[in-house]
N, C-alpha and C positions, 0 to 999 in steps of 0.2 A: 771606869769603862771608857773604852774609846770608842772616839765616832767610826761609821762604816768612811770610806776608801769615797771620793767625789764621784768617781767613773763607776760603781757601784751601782750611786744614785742614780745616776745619767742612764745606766743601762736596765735597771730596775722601772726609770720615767716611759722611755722606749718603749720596752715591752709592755705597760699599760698602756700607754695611748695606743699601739697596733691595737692590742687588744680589745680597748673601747670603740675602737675606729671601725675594726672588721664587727664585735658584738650588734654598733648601730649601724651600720651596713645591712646585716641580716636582718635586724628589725624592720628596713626601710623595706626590703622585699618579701616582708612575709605581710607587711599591710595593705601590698598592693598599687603602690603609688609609683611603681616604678615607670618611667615616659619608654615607650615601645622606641624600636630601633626605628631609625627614617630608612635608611634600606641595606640590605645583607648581598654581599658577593659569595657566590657559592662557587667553587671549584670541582669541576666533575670529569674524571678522566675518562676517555674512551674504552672499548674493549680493547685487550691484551693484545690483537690481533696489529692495530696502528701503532705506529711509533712515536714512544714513549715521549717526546719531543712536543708531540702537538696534543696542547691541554685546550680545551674550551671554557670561557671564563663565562657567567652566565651572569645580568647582575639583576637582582630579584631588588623590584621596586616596592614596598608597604603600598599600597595602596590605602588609599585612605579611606575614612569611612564613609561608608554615604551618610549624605550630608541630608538633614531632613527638609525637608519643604520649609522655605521661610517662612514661618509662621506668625502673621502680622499679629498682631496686639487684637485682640478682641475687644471693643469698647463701645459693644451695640447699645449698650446700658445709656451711654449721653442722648440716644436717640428714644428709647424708650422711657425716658426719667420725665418727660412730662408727659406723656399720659396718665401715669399716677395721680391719684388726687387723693388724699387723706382730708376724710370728713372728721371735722371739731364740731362738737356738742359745746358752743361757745356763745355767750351773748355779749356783746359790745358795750362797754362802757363809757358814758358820752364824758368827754374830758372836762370838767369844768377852767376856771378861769386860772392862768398860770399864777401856781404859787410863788410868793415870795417871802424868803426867810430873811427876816432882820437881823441883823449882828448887831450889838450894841457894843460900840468903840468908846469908852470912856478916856474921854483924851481933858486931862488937868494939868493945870499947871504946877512945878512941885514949890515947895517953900521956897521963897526968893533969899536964900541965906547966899550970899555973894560967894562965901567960902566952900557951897554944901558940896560935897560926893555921892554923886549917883552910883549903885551897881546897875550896869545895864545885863540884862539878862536875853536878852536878843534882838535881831533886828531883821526882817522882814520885809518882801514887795507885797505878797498878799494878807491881808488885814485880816483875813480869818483863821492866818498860821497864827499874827499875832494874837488876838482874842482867845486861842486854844492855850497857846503858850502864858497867858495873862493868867487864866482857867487856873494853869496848875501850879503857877508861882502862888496863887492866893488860897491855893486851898492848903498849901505848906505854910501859911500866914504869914506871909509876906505882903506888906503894901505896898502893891505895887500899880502902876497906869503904863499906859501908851502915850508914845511922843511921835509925832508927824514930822519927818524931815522931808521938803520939797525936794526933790533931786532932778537932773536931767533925764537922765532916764527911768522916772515916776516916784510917785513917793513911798519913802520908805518908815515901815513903820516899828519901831523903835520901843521896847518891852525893857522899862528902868524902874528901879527902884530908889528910894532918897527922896531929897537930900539928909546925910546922916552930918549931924556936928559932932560924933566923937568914933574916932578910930575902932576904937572897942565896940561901938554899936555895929559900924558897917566890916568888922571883921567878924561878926556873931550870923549878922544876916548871909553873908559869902560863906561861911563853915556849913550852914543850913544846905545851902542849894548843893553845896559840892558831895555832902556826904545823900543825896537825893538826885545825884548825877547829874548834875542841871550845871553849866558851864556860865560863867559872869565875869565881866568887867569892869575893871574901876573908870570912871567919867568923871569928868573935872566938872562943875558946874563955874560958870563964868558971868 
């Protein structure tokens, strides 16, 4: 089978797009949305009786619509909103003395093995993101503590585990936390 003729197509594309072109034309004037003329020249001949020569051209301006009264924002409401008073059937509770919640920061030392490797498992400016994080390292049974680094701009506190003396132990503990989504790092102990 052979293809049609190129100028086929071309003239086949043509006559769709007229088509779609005039189709959404019509639809655009049957919904109404069409913007009014801003103004029409009307041509209007005289009687038969003057010569033909002399037309009168007339040009009719849209007038626009009348325009409504500026109608400012109504907003008597801010004026009326405190005379309202909503009555509460409420008794006051007298506050007693401010509470204080203790965090308990277990901060130890880990084994002094010169060689040992820490996993650090986070680190922290507020001590009660650590303590949370400490929380759920331990209850995955990991022993783990907090470590306090002084810093310049405040102390940070430091969620490790260790020290481990065998490869295989502290790649057992790292296998735990990763498949428990929990992100760690190896720490040289010195």
């Amino acid at each position: 089978m052979e293809a049609p003729p190129a100028w086929s197509l071309l003239f086949t594309g043509l006559i769709t797009g007229i088509a779609v072109g005039v189709f959404g034309c019509f639809l655009l004037y049957l919904s109404g949305n069409v913007p009014p003329l801003q103004s029409q020249t009307v041509i209007t001949t005289l009687e038969p009786e003057t010569e033909p020569a002399q037309l009168q051209i007339a040009e009719v301006v849209a007038e626009p619509a009348p325009e409504e009264a500026e109608n400012p924002l109504d907003l008597d409401f801010y004026e009326e909103l405190p005379d309202y008073v909503v009555e509460v059937d409420t008794t006051p509770v007298p506050l007693e003395s401010t509470v204080t919640v203790e965090t308990v920061v277990e901060e130890r030392e880990p084994a002094t093995a010169s060689n040992g490797r820490l996993i650090q498992i986070g680190a922290f400016q507020v001590a009660s993101s650590a303590q949370t994080q400490l929380g759920i390292v331990r209850s995955l049974g990991v022993d783990a503590f907090i470590t306090q680094y002084a810093r310049a701009s405040g102390t940070l506190h430091a969620v490790q585990a260790g020290p481990f003396s065998s490869t295989s132990e502290l790649n057992e503990i790292r296998s735990l936390l990763q498949r428990n989504d929990i992100d760690s790092i190896f720490v040289d102990r010195r």
